[in-house]
mmCIF file as gemmi writes it, N, C-alpha and C atoms, coordinates in Angstrom:
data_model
loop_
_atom_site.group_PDB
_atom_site.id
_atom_site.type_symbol
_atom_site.label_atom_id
_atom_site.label_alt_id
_atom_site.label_comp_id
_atom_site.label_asym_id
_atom_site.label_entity_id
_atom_site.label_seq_id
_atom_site.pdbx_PDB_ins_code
_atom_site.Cartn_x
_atom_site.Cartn_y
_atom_site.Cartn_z
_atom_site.occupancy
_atom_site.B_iso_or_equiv
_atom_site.pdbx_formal_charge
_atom_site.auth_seq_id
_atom_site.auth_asym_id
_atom_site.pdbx_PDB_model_num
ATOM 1 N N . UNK Axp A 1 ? -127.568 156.107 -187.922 1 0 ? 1 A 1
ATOM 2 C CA . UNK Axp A 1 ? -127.456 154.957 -187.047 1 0 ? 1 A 1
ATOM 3 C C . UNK Axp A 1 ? -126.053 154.37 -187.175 1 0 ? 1 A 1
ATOM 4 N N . UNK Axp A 2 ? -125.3 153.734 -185.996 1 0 ? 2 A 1
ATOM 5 C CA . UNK Axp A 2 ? -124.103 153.281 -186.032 1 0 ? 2 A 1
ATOM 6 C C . UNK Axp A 2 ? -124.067 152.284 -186.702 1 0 ? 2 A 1
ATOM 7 N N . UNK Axp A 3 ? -123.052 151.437 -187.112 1 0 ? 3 A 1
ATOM 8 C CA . UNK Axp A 3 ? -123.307 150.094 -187.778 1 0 ? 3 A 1
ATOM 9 C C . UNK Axp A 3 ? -123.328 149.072 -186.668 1 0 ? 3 A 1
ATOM 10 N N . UNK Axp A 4 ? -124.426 148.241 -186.785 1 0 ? 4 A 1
ATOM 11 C CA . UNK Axp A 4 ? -125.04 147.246 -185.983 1 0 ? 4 A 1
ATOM 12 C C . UNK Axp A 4 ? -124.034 146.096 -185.736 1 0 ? 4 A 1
ATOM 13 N N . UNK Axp A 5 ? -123.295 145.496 -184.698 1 0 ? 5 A 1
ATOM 14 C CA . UNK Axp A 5 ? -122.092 144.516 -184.767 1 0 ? 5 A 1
ATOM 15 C C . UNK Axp A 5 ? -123.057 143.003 -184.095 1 0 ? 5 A 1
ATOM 16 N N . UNK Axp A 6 ? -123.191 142.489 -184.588 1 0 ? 6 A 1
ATOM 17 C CA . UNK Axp A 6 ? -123.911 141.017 -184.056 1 0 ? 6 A 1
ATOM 18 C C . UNK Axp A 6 ? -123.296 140.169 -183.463 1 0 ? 6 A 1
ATOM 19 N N . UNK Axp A 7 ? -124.084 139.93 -182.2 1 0 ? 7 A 1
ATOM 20 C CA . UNK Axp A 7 ? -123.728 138.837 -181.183 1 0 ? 7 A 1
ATOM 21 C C . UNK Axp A 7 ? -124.593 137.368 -181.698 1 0 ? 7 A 1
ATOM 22 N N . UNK Axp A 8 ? -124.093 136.049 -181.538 1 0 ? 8 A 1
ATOM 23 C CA . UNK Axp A 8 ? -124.963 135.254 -181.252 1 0 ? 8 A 1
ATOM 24 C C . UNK Axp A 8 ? -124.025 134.638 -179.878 1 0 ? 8 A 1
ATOM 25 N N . UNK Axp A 9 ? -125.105 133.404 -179.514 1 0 ? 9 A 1
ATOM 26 C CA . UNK Axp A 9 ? -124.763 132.882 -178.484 1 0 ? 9 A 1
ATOM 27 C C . UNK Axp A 9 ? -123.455 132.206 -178.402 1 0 ? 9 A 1
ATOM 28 N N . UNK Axp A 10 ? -122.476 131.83 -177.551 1 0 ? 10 A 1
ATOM 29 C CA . UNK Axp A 10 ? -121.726 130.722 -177.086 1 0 ? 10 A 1
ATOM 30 C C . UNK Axp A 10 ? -122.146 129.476 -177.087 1 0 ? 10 A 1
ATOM 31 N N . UNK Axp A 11 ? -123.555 129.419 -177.04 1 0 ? 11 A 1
ATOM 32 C CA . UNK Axp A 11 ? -124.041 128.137 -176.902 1 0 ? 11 A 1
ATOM 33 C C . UNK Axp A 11 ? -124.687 127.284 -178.717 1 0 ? 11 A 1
ATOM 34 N N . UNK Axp A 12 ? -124.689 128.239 -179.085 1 0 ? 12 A 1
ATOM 35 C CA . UNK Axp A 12 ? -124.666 128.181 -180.583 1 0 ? 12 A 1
ATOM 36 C C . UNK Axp A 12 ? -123.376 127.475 -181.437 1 0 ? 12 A 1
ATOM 37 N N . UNK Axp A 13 ? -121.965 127.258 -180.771 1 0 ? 13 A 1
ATOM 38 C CA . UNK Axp A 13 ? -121.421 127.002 -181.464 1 0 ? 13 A 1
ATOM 39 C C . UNK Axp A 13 ? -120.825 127.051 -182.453 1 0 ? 13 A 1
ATOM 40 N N . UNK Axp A 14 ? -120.682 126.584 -183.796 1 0 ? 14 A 1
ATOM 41 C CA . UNK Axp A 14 ? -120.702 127.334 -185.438 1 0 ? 14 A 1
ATOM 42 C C . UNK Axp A 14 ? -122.065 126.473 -185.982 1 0 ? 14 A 1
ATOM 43 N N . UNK Axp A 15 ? -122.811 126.457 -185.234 1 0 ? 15 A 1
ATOM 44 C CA . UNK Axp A 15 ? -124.559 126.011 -186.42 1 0 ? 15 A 1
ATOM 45 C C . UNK Axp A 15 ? -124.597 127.436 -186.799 1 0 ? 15 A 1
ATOM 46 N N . UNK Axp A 16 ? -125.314 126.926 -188.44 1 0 ? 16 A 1
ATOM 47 C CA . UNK Axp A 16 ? -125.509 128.28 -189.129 1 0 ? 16 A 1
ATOM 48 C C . UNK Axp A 16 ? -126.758 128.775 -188.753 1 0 ? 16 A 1
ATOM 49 N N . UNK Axp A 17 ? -127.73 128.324 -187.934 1 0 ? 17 A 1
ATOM 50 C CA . UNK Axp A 17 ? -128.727 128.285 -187.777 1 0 ? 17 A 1
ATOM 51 C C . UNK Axp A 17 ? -129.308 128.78 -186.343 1 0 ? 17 A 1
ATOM 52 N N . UNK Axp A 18 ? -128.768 130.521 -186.121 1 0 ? 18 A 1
ATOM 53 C CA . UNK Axp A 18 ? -128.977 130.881 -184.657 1 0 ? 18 A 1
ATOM 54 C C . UNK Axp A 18 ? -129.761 132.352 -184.529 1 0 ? 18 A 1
ATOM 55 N N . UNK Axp A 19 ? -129.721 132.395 -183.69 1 0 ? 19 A 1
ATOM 56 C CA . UNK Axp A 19 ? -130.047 134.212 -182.985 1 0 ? 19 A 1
ATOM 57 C C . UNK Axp A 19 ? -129.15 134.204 -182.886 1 0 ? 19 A 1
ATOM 58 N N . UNK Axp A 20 ? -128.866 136.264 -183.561 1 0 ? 20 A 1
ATOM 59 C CA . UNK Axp A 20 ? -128.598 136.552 -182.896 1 0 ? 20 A 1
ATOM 60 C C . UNK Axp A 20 ? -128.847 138.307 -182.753 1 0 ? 20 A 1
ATOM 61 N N . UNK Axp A 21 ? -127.787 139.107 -181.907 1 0 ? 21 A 1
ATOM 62 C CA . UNK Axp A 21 ? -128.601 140.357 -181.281 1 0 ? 21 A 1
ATOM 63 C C . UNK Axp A 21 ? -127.798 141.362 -181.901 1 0 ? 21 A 1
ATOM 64 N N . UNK Axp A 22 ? -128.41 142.527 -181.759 1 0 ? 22 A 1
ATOM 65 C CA . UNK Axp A 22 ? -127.437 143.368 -181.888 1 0 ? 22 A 1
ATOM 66 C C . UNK Axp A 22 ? -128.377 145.046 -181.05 1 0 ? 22 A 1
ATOM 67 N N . UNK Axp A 23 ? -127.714 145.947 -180.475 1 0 ? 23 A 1
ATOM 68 C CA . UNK Axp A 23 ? -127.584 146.84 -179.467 1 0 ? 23 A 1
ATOM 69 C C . UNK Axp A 23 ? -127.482 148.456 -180.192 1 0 ? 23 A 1
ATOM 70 N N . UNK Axp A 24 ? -127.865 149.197 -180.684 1 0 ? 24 A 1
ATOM 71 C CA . UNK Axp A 24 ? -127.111 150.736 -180.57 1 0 ? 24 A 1
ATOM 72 C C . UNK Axp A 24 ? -128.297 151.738 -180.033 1 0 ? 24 A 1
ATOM 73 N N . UNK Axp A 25 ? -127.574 152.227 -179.303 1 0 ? 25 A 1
ATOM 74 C CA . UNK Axp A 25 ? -128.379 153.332 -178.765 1 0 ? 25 A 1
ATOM 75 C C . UNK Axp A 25 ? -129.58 152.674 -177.663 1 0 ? 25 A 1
ATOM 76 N N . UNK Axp A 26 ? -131.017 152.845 -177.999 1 0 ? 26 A 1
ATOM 77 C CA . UNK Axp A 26 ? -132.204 152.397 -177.362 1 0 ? 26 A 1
ATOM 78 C C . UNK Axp A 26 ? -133.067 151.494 -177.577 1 0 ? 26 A 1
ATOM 79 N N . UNK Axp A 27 ? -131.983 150.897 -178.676 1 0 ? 27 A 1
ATOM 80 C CA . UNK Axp A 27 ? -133.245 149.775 -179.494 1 0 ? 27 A 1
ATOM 81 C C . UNK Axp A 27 ? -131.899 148.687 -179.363 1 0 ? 27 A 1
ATOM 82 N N . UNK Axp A 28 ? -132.954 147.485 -179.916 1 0 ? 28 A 1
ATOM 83 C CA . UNK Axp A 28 ? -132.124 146.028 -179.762 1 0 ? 28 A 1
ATOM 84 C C . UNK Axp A 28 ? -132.984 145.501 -181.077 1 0 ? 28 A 1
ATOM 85 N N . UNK Axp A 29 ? -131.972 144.675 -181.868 1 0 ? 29 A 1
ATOM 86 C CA . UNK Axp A 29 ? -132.289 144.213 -182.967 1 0 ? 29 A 1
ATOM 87 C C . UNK Axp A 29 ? -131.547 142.77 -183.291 1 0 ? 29 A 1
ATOM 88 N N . UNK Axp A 30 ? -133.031 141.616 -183.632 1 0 ? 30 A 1
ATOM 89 C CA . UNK Axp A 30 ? -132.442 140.653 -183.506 1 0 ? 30 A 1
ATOM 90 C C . UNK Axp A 30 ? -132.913 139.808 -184.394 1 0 ? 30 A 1
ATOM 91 N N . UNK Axp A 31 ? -131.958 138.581 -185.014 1 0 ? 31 A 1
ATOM 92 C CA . UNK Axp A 31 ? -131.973 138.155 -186.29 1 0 ? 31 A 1
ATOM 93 C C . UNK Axp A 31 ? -131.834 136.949 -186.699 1 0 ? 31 A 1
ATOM 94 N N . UNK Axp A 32 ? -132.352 136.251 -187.536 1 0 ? 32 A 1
ATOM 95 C CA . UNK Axp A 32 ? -131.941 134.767 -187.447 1 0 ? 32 A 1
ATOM 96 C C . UNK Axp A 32 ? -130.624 134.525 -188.408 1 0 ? 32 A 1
ATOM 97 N N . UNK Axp A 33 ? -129.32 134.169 -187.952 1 0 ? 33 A 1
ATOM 98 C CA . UNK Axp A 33 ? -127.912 133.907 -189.249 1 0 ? 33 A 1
ATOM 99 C C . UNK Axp A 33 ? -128.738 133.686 -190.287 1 0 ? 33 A 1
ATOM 100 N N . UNK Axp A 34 ? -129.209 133.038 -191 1 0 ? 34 A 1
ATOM 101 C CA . UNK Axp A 34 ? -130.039 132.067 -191.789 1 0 ? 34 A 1
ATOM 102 C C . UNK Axp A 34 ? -131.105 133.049 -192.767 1 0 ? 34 A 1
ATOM 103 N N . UNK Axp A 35 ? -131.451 133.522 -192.089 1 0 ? 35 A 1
ATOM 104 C CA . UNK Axp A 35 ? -131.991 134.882 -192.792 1 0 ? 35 A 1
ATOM 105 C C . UNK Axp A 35 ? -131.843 136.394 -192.412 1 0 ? 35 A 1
ATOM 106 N N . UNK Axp A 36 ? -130.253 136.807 -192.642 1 0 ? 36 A 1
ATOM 107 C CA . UNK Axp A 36 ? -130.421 138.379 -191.614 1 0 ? 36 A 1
ATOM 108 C C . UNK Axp A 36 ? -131.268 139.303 -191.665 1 0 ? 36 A 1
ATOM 109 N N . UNK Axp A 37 ? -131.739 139.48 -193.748 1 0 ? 37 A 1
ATOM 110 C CA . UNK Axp A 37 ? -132.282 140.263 -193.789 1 0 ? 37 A 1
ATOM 111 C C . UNK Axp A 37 ? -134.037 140.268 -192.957 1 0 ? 37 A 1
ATOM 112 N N . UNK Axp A 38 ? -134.429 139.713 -192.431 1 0 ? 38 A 1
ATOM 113 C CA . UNK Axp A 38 ? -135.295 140.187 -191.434 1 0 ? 38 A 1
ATOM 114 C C . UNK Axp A 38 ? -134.844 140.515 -190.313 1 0 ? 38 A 1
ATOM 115 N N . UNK Axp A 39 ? -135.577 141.581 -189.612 1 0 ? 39 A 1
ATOM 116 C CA . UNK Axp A 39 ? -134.805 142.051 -188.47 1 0 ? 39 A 1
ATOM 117 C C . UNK Axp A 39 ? -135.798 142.063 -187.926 1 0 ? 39 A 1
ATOM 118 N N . UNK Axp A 40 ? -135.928 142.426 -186.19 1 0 ? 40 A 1
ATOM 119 C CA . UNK Axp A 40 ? -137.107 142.31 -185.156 1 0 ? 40 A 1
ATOM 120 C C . UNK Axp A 40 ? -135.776 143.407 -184.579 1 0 ? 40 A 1
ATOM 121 N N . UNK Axp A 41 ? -137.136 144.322 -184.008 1 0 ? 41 A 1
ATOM 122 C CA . UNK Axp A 41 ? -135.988 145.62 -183.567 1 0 ? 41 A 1
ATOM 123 C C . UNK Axp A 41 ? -137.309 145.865 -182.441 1 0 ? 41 A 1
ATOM 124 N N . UNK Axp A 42 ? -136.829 146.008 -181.321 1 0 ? 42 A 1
ATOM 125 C CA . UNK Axp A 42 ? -137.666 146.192 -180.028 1 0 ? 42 A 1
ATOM 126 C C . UNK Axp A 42 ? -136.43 147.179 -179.271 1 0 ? 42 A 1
ATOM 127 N N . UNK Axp A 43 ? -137.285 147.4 -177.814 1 0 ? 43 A 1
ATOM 128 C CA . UNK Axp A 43 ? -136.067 148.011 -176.705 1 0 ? 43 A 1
ATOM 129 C C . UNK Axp A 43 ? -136.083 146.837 -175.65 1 0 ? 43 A 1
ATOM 130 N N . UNK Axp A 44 ? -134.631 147.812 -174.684 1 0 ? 44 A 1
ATOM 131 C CA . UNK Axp A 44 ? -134.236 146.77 -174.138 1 0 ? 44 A 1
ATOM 132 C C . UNK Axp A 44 ? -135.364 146.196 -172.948 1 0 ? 44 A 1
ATOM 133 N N . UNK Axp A 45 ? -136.434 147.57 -172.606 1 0 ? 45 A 1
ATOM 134 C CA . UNK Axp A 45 ? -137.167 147.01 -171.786 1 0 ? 45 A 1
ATOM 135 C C . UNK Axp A 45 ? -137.841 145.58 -172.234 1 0 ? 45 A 1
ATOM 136 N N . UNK Axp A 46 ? -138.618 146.137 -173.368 1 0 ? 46 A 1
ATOM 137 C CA . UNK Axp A 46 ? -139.353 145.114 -173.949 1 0 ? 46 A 1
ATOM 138 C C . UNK Axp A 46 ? -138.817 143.377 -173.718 1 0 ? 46 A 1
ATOM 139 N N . UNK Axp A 47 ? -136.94 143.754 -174.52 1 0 ? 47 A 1
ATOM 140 C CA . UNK Axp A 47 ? -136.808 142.451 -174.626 1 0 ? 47 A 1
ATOM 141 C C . UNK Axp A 47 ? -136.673 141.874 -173.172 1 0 ? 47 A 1
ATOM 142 N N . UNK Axp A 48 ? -135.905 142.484 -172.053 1 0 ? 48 A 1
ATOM 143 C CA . UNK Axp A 48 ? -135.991 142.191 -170.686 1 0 ? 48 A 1
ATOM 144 C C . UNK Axp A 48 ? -137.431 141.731 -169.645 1 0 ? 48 A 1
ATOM 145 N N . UNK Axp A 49 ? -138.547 142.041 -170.666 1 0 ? 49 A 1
ATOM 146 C CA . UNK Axp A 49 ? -140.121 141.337 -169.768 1 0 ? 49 A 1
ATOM 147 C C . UNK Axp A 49 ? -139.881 140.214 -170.639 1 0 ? 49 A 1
ATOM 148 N N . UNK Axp A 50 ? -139.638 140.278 -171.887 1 0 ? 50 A 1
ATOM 149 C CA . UNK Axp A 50 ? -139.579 138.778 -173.022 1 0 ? 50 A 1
ATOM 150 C C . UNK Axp A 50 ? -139.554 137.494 -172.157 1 0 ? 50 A 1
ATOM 151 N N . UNK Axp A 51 ? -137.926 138.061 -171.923 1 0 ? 51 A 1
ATOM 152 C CA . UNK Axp A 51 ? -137.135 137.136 -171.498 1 0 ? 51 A 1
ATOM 153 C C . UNK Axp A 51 ? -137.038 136.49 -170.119 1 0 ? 51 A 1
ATOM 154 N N . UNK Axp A 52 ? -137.631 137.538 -169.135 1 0 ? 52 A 1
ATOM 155 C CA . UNK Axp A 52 ? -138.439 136.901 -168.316 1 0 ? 52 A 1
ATOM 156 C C . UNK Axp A 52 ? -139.608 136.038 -168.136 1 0 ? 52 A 1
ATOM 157 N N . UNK Axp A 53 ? -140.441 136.191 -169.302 1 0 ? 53 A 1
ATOM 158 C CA . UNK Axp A 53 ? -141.461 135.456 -169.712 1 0 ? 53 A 1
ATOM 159 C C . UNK Axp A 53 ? -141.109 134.019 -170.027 1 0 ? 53 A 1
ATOM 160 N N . UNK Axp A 54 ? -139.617 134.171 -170.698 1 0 ? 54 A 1
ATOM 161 C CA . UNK Axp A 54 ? -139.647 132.983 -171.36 1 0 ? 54 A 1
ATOM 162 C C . UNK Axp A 54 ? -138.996 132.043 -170.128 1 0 ? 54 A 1
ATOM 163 N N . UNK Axp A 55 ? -138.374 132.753 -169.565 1 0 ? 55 A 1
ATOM 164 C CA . UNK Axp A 55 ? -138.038 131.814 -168.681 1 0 ? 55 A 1
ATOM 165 C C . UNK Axp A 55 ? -138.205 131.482 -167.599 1 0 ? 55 A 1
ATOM 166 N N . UNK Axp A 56 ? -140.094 131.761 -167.681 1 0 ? 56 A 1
ATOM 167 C CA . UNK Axp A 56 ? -140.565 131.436 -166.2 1 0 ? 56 A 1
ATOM 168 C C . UNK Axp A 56 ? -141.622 130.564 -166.878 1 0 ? 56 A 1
ATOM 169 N N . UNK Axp A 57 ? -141.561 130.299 -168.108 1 0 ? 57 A 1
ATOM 170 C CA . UNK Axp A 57 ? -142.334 128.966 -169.268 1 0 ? 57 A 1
ATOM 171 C C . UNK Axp A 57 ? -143.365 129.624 -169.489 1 0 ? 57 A 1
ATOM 172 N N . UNK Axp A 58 ? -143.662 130.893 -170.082 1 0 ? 58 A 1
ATOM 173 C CA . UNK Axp A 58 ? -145.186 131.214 -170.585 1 0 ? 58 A 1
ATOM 174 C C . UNK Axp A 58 ? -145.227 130.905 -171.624 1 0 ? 58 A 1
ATOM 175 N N . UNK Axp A 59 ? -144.174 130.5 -172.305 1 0 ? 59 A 1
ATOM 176 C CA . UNK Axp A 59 ? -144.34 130.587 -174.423 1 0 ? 59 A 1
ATOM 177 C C . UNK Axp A 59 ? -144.17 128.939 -174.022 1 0 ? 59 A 1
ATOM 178 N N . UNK Axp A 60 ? -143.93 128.115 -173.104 1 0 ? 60 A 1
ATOM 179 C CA . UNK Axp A 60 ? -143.339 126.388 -172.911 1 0 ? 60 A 1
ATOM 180 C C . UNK Axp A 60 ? -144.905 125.704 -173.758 1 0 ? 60 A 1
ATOM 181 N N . UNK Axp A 61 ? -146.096 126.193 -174.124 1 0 ? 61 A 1
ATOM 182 C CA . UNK Axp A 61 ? -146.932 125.549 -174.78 1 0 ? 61 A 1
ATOM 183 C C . UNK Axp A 61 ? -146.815 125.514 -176.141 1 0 ? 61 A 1
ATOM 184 N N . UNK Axp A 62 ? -145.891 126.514 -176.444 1 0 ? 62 A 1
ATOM 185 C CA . UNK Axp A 62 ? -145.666 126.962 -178.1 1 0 ? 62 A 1
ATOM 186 C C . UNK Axp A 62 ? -144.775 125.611 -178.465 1 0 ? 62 A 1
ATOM 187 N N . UNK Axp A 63 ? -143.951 124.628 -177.738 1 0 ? 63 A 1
ATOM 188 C CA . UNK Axp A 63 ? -142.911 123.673 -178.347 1 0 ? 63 A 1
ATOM 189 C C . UNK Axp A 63 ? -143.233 122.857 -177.832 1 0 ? 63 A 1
ATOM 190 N N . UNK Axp A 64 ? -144.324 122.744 -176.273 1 0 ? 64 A 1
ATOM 191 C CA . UNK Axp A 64 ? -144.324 121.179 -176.101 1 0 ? 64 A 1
ATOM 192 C C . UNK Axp A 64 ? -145.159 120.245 -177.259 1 0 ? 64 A 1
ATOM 193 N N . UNK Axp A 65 ? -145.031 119.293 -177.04 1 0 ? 65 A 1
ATOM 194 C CA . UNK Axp A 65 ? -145.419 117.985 -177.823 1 0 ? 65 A 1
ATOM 195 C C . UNK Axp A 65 ? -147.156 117.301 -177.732 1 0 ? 65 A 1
């Protein structure tokens, strides 16, 4: 496997406290700064229904109040 180079967001700023991603080959692997050593390793399909999910509010019951 290549060595994994990590993205986090722009919108993150410098909080130590983010996602972020990383890409090789067919898989996507993603991590919290804060704790790298866990990893969540999916593909890109997967994460691409995610993220549609999330942002059409299906997970919005998981944080409201």
């Amino acid at each position: 496997m290549r060595q994994l180079i990590w993205q986090k967001s722009s919108f993150s700023g410098d909080e130590a406290n983010c996602i972020e991603i990383a890409s090789v080959d067919d898989r996507v692997y993603i991590r919290e700064s804060d704790d790298p050593t866990t990893i969540v390793t999916t593909t890109p399909t997967t994460l691409a229904a995610w993220l549609h999910s999330a942002r059409t509010g299906e997970f919005d019951h998981f944080v409201e109040a």
